[in-house]
PDB file of N, CA, C and O in Angstrom:
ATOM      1  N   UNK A   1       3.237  26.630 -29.900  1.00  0.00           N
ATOM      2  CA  UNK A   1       2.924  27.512 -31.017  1.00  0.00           C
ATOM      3  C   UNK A   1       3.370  26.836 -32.313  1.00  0.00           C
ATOM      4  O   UNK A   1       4.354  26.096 -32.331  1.00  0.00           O
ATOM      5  N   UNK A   2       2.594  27.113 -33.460  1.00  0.00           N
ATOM      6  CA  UNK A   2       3.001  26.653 -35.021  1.00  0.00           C
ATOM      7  C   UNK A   2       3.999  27.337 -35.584  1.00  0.00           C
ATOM      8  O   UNK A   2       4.585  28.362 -35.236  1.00  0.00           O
ATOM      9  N   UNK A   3       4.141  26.434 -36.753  1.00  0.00           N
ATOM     10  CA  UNK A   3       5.763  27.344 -37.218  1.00  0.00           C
ATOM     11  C   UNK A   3       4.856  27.903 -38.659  1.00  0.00           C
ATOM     12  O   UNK A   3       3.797  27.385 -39.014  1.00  0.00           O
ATOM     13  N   UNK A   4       5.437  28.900 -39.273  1.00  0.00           N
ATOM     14  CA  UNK A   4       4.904  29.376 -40.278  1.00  0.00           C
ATOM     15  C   UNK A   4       5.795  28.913 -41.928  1.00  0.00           C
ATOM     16  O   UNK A   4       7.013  28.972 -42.103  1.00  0.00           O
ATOM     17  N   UNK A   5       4.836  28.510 -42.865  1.00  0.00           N
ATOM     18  CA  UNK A   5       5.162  27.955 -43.719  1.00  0.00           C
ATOM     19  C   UNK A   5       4.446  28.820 -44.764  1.00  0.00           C
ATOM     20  O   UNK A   5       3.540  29.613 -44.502  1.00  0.00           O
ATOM     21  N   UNK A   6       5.175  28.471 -46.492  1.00  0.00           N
ATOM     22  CA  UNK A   6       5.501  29.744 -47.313  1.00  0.00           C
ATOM     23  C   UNK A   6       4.306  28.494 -48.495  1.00  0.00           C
ATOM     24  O   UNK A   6       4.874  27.469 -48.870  1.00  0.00           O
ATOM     25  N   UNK A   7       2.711  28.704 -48.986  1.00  0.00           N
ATOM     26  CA  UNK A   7       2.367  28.217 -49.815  1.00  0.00           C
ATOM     27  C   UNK A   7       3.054  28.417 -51.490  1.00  0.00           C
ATOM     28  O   UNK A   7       2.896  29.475 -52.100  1.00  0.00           O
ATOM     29  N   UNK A   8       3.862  27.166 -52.117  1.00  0.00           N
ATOM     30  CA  UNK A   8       4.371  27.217 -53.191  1.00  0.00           C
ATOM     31  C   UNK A   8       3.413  27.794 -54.544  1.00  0.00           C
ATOM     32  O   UNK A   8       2.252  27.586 -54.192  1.00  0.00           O
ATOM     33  N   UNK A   9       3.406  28.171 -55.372  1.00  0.00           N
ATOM     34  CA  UNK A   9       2.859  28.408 -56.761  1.00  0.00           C
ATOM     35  C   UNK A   9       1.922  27.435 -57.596  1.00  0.00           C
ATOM     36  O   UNK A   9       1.111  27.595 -58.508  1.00  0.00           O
ATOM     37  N   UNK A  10       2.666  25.760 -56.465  1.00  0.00           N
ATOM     38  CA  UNK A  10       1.673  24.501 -56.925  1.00  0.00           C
ATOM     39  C   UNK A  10       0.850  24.341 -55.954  1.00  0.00           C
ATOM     40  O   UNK A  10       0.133  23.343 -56.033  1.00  0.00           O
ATOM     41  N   UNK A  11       0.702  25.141 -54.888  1.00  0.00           N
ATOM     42  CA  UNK A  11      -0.128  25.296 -53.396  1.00  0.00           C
ATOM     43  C   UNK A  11       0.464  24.120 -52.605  1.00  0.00           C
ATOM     44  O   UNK A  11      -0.358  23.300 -52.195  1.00  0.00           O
ATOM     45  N   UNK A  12       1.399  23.967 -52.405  1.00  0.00           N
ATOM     46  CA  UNK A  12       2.185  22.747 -51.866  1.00  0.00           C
ATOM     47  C   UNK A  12       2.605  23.430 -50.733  1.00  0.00           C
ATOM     48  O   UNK A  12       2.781  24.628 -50.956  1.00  0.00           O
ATOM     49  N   UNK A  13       2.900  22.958 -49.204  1.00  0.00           N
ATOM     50  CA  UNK A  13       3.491  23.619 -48.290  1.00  0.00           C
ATOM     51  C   UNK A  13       4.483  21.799 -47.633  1.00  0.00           C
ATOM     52  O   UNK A  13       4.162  20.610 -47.621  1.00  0.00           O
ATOM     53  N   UNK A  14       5.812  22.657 -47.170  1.00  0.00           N
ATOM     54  CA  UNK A  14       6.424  21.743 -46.234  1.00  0.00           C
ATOM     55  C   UNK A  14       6.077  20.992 -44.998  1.00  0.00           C
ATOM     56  O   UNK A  14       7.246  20.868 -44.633  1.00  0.00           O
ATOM     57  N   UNK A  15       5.650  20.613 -44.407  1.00  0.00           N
ATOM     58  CA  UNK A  15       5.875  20.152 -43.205  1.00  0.00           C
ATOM     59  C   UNK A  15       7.164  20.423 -42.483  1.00  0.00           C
ATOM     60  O   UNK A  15       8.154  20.086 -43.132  1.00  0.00           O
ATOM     61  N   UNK A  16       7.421  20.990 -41.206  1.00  0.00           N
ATOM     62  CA  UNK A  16       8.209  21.035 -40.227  1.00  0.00           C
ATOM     63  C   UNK A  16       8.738  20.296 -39.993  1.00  0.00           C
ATOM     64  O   UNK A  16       8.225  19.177 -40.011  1.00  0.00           O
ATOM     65  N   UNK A  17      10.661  20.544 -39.475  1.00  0.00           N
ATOM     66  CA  UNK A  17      10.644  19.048 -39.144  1.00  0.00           C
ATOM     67  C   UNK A  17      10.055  18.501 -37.879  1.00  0.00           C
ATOM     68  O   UNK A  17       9.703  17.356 -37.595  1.00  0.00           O
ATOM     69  N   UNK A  18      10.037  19.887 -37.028  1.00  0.00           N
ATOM     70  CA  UNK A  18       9.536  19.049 -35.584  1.00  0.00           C
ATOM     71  C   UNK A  18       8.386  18.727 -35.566  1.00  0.00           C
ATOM     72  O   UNK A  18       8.087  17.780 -34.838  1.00  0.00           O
ATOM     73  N   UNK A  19       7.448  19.321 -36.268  1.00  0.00           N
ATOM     74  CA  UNK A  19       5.975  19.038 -36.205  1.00  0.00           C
ATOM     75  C   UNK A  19       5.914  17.327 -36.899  1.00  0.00           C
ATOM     76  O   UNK A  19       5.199  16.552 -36.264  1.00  0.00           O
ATOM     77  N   UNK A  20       6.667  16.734 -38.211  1.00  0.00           N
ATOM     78  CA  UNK A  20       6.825  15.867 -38.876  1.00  0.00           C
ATOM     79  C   UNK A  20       7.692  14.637 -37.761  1.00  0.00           C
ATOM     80  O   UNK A  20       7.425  13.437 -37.818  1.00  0.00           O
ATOM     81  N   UNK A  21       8.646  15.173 -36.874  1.00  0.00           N
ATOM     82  CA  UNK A  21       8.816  14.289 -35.812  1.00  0.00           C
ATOM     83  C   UNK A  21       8.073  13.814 -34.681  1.00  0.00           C
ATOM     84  O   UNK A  21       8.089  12.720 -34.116  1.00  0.00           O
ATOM     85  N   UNK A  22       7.225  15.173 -34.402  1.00  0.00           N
ATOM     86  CA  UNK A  22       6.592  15.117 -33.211  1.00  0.00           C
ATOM     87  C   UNK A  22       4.928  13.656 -33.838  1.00  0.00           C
ATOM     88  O   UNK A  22       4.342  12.873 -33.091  1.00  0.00           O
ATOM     89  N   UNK A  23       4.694  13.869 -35.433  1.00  0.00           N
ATOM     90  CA  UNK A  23       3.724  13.080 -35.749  1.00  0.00           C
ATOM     91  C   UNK A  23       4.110  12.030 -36.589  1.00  0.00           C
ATOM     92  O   UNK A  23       3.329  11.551 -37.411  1.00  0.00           O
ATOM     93  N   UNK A  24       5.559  11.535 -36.402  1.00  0.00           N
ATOM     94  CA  UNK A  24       6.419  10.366 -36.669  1.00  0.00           C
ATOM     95  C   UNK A  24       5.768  10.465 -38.032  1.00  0.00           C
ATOM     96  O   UNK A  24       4.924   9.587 -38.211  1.00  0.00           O
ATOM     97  N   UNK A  25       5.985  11.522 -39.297  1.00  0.00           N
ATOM     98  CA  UNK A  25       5.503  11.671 -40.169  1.00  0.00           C
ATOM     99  C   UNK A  25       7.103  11.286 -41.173  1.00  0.00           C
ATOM    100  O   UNK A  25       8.076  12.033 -41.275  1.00  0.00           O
ATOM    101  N   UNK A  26       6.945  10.051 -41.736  1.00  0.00           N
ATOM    102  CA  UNK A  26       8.363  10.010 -42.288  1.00  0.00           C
ATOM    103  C   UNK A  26       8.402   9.982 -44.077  1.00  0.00           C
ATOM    104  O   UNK A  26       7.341   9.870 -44.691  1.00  0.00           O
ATOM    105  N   UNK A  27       9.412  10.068 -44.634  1.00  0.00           N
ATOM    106  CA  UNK A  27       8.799  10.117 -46.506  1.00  0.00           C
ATOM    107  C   UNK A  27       8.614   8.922 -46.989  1.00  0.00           C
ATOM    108  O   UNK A  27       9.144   7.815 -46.905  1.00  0.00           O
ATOM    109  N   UNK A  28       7.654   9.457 -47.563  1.00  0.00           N
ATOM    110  CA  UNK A  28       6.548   8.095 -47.954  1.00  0.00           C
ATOM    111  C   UNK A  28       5.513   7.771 -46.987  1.00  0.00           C
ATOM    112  O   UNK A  28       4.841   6.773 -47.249  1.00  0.00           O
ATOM    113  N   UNK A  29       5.321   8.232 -46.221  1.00  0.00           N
ATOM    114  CA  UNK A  29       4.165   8.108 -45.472  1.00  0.00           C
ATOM    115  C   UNK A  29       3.115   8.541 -46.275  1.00  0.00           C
ATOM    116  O   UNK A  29       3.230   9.445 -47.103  1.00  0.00           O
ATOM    117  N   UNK A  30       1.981   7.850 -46.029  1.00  0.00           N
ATOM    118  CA  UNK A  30       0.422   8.638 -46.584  1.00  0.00           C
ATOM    119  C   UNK A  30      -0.010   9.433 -45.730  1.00  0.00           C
ATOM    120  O   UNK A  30       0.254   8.915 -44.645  1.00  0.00           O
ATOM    121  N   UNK A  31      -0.571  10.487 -45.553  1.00  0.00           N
ATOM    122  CA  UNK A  31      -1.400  11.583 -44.958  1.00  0.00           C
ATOM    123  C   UNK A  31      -2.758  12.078 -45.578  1.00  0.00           C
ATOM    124  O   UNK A  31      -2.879  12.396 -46.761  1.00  0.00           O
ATOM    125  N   UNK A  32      -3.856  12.111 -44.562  1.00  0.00           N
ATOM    126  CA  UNK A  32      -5.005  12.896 -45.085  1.00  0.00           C
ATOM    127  C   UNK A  32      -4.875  13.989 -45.122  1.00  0.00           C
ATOM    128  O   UNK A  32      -3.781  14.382 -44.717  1.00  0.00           O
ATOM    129  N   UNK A  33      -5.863  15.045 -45.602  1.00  0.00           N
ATOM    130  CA  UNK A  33      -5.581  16.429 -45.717  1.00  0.00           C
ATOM    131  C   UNK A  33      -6.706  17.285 -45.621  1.00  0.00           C
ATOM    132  O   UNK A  33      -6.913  17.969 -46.623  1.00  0.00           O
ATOM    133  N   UNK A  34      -7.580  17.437 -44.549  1.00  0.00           N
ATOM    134  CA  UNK A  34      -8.798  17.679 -44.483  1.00  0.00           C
ATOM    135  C   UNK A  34      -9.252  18.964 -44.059  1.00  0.00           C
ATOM    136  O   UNK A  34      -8.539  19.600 -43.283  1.00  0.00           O
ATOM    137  N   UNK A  35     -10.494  19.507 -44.514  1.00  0.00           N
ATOM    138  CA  UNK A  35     -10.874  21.005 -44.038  1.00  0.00           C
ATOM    139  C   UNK A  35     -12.170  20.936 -42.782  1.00  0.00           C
ATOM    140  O   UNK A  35     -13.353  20.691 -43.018  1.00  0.00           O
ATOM    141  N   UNK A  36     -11.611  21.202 -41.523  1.00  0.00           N
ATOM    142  CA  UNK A  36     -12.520  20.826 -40.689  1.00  0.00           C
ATOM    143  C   UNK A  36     -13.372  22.043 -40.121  1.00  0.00           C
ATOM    144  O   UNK A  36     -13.103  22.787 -39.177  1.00  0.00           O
ATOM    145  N   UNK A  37     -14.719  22.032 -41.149  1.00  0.00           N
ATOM    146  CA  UNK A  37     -15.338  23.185 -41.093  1.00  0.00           C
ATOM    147  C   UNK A  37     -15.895  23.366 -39.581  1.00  0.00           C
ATOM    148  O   UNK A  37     -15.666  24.544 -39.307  1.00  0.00           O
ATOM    149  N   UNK A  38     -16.235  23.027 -38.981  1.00  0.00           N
ATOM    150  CA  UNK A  38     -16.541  23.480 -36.961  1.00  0.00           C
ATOM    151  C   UNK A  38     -15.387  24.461 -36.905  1.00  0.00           C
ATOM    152  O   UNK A  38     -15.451  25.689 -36.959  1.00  0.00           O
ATOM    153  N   UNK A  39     -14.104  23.528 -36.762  1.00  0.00           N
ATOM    154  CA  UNK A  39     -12.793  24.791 -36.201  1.00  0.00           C
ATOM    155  C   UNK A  39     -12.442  25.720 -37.410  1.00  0.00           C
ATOM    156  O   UNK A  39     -11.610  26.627 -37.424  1.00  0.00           O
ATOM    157  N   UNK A  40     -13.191  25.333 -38.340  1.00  0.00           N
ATOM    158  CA  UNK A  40     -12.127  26.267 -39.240  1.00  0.00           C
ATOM    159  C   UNK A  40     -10.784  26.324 -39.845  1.00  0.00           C
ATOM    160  O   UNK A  40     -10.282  27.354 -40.295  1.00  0.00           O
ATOM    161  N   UNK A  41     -10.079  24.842 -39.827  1.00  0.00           N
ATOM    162  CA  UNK A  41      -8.924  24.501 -39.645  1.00  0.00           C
ATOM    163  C   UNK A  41      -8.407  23.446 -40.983  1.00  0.00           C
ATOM    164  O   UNK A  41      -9.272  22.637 -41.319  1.00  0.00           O
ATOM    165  N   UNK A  42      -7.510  23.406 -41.513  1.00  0.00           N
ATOM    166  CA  UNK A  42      -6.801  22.290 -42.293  1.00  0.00           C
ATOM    167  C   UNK A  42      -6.346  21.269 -41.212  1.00  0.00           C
ATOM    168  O   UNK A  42      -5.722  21.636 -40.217  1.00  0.00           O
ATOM    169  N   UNK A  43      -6.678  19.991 -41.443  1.00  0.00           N
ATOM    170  CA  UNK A  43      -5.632  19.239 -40.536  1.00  0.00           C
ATOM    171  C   UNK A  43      -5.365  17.899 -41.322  1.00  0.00           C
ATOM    172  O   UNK A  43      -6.186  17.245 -41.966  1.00  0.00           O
ATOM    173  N   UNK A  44      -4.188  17.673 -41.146  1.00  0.00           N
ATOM    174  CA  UNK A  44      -3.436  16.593 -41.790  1.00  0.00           C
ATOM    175  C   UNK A  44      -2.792  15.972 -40.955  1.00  0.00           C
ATOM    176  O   UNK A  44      -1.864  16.253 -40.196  1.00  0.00           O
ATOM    177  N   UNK A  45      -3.566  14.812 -41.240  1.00  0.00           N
ATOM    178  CA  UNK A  45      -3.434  13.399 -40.220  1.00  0.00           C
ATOM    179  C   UNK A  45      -2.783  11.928 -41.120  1.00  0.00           C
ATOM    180  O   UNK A  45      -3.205  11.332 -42.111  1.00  0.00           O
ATOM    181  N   UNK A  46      -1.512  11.707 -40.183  1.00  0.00           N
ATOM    182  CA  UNK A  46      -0.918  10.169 -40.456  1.00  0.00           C
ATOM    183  C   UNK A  46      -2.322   9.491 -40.722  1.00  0.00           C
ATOM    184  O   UNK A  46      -3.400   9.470 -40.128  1.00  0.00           O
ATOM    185  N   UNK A  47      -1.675   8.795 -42.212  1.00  0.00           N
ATOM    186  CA  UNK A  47      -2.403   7.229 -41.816  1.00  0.00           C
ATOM    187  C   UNK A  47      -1.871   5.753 -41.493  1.00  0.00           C
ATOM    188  O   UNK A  47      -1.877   5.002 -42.469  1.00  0.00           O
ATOM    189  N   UNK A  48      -1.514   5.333 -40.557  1.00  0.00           N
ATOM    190  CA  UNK A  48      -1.255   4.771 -40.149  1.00  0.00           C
ATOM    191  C   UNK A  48      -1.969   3.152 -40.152  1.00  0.00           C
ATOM    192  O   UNK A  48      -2.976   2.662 -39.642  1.00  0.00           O
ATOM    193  N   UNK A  49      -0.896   2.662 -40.987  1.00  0.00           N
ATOM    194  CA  UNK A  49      -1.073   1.067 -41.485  1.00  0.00           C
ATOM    195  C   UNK A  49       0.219   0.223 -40.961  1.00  0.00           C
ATOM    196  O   UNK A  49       1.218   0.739 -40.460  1.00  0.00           O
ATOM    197  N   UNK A  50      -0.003  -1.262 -41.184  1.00  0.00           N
ATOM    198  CA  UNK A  50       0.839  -1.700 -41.269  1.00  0.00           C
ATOM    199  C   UNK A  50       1.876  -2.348 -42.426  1.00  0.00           C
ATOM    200  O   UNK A  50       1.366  -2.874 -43.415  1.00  0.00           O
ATOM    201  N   UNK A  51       2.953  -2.314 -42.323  1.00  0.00           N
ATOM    202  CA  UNK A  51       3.966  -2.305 -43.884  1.00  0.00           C
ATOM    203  C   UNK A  51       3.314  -3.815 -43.982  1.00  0.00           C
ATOM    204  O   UNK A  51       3.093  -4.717 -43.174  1.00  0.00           O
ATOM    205  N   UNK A  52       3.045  -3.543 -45.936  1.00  0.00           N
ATOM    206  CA  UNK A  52       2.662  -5.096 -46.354  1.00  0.00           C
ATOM    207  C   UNK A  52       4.153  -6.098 -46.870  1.00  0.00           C
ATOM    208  O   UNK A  52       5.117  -5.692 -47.519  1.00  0.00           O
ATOM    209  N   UNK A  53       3.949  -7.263 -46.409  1.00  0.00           N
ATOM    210  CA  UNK A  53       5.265  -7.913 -46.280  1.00  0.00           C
ATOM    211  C   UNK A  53       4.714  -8.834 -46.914  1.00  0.00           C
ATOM    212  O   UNK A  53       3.822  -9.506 -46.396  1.00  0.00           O
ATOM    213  N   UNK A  54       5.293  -9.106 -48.587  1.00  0.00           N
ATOM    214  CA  UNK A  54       4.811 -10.530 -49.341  1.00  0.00           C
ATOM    215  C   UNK A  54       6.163 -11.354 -49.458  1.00  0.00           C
ATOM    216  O   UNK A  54       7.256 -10.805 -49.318  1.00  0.00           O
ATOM    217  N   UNK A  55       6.054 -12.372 -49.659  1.00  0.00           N
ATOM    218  CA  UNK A  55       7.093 -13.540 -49.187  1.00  0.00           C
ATOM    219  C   UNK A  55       6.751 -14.327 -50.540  1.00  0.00           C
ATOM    220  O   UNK A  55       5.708 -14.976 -50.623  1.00  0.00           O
ATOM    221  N   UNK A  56       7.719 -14.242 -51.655  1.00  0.00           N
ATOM    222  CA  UNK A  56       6.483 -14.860 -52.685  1.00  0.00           C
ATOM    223  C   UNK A  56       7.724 -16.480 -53.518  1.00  0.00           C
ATOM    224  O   UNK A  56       7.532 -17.390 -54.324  1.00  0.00           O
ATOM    225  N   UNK A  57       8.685 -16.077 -52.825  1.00  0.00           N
ATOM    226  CA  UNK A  57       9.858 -17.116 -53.134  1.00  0.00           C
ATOM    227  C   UNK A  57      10.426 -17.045 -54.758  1.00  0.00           C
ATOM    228  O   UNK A  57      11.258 -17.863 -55.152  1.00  0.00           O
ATOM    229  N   UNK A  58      10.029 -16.269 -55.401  1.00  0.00           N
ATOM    230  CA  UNK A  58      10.638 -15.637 -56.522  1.00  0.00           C
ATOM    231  C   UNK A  58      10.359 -14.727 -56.496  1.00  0.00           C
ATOM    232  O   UNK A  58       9.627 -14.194 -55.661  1.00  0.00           O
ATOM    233  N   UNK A  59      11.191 -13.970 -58.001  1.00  0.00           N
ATOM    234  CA  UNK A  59      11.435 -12.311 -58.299  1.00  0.00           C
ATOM    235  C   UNK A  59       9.831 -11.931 -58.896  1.00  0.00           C
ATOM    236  O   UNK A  59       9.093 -12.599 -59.620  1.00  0.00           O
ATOM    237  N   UNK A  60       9.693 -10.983 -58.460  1.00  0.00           N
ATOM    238  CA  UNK A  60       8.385 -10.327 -58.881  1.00  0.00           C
ATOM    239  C   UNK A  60       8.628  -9.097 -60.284  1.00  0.00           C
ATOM    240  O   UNK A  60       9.747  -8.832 -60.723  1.00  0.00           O
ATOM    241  N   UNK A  61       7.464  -8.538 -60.760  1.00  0.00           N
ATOM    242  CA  UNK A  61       7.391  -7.961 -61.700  1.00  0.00           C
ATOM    243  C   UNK A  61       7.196  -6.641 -61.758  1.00  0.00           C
ATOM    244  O   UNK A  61       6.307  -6.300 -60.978  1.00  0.00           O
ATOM    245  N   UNK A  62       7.824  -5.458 -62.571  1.00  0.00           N
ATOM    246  CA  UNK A  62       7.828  -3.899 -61.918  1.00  0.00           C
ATOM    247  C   UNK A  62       5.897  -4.066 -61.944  1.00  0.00           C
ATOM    248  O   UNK A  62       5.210  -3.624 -61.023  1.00  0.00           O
ATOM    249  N   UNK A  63       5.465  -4.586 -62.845  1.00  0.00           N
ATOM    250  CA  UNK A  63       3.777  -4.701 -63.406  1.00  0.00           C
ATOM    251  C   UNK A  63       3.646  -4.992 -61.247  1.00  0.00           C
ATOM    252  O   UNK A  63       3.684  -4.449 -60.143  1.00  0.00           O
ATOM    253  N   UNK A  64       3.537  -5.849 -61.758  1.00  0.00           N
ATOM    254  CA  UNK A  64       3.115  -6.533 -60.068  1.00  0.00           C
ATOM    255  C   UNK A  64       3.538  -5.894 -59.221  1.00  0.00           C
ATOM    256  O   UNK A  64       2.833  -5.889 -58.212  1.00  0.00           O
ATOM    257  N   UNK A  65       4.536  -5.247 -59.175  1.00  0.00           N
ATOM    258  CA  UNK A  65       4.761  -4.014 -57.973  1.00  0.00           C
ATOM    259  C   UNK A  65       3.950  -2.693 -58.175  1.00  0.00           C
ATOM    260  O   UNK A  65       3.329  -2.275 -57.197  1.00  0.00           O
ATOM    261  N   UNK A  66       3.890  -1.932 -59.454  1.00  0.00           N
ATOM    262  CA  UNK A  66       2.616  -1.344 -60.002  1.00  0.00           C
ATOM    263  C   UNK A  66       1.397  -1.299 -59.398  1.00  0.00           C
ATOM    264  O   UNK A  66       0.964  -0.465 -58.603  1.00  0.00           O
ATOM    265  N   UNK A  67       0.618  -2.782 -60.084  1.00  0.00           N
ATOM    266  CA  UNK A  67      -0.146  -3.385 -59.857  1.00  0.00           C
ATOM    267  C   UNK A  67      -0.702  -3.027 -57.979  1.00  0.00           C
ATOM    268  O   UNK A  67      -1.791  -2.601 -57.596  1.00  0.00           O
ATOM    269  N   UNK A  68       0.588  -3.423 -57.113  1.00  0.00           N
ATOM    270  CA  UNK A  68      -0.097  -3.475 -55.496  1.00  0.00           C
ATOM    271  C   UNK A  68       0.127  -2.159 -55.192  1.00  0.00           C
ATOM    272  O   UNK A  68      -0.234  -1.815 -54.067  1.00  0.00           O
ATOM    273  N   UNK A  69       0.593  -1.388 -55.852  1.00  0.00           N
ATOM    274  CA  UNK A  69       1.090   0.092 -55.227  1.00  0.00           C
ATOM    275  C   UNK A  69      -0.481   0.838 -55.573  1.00  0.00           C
ATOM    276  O   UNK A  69      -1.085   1.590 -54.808  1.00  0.00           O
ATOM    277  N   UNK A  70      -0.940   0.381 -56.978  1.00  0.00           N
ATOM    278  CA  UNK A  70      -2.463   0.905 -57.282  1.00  0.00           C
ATOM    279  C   UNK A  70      -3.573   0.412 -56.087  1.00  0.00           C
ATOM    280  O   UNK A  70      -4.443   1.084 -55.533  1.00  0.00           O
ATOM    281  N   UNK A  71      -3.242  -0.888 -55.919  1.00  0.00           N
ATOM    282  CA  UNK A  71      -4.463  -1.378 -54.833  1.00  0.00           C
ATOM    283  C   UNK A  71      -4.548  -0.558 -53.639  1.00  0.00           C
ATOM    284  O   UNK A  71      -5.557   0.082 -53.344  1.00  0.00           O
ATOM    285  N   UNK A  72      -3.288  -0.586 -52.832  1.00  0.00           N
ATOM    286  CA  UNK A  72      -3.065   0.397 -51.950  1.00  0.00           C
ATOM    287  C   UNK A  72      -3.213   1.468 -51.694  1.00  0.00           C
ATOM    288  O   UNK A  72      -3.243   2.009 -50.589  1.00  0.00           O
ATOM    289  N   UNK A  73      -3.333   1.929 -52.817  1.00  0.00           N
ATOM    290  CA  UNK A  73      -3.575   3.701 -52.783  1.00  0.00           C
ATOM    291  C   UNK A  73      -4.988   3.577 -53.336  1.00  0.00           C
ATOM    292  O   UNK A  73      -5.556   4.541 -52.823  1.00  0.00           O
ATOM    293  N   UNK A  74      -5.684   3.076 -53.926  1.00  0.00           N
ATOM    294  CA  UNK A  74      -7.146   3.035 -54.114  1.00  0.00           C
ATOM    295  C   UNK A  74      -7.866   2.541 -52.110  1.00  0.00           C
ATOM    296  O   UNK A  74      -8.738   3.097 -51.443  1.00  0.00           O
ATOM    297  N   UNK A  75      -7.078   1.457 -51.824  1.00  0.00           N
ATOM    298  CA  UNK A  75      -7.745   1.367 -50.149  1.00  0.00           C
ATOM    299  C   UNK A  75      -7.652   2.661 -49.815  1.00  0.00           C
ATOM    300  O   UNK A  75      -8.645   3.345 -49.569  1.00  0.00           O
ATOM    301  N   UNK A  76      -5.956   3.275 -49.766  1.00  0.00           N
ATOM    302  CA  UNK A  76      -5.952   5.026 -48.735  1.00  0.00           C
ATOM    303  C   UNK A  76      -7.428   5.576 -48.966  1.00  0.00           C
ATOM    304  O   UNK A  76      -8.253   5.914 -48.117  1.00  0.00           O
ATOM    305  N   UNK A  77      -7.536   5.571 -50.441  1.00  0.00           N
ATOM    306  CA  UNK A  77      -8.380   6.983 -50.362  1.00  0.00           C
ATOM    307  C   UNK A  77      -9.678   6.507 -50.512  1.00  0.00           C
ATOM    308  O   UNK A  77     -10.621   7.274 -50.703  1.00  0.00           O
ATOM    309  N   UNK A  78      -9.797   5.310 -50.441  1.00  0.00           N
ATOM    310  CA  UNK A  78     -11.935   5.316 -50.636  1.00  0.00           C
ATOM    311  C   UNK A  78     -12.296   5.297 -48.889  1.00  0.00           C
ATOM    312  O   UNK A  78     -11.530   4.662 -48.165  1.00  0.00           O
ATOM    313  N   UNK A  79     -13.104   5.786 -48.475  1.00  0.00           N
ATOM    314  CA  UNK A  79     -13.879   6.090 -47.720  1.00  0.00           C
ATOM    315  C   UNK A  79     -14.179   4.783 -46.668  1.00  0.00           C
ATOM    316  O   UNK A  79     -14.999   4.899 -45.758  1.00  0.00           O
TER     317      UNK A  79
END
């Protein structure tokens, strides 16, 4: 059975922790958030990548950390 959760004023709801353990959902994770009209249902699904690991032999730039955090989140969400 689901646990019941309280929609905030910004329409924001928590995640559980067991439900958030049970879908190794940790902070900072990305998640979809989808309305799956057949069931009738919200469902929010891990996305599941692998951590990007750059090796660049000097200090990098907040720009350049910026910079890949935009790329990344433009891949999550295009289609």
């Amino acid at each position: 059975m689901g646990e019941v959760v309280k929609v905030t004023r910004n329409y924001q709801v928590t995640i559980p922790a067991a439900v958030r353990a049970k879908a190794n959902i940790r902070e900072g994770d990305l998640v979809e958030v989808l309305y799956d009209e057949d069931e009738g249902v919200i469902k929010i699904i891990p996305i599941r990548r692998k951590r990007l690991t750059i090796r660049l032999g000097r200090r990098i730039t907040v720009e350049e950390i910026e910079e890949a955090i935009e790329e990344l989140l433009d891949e999550a969400t295009s289609p």
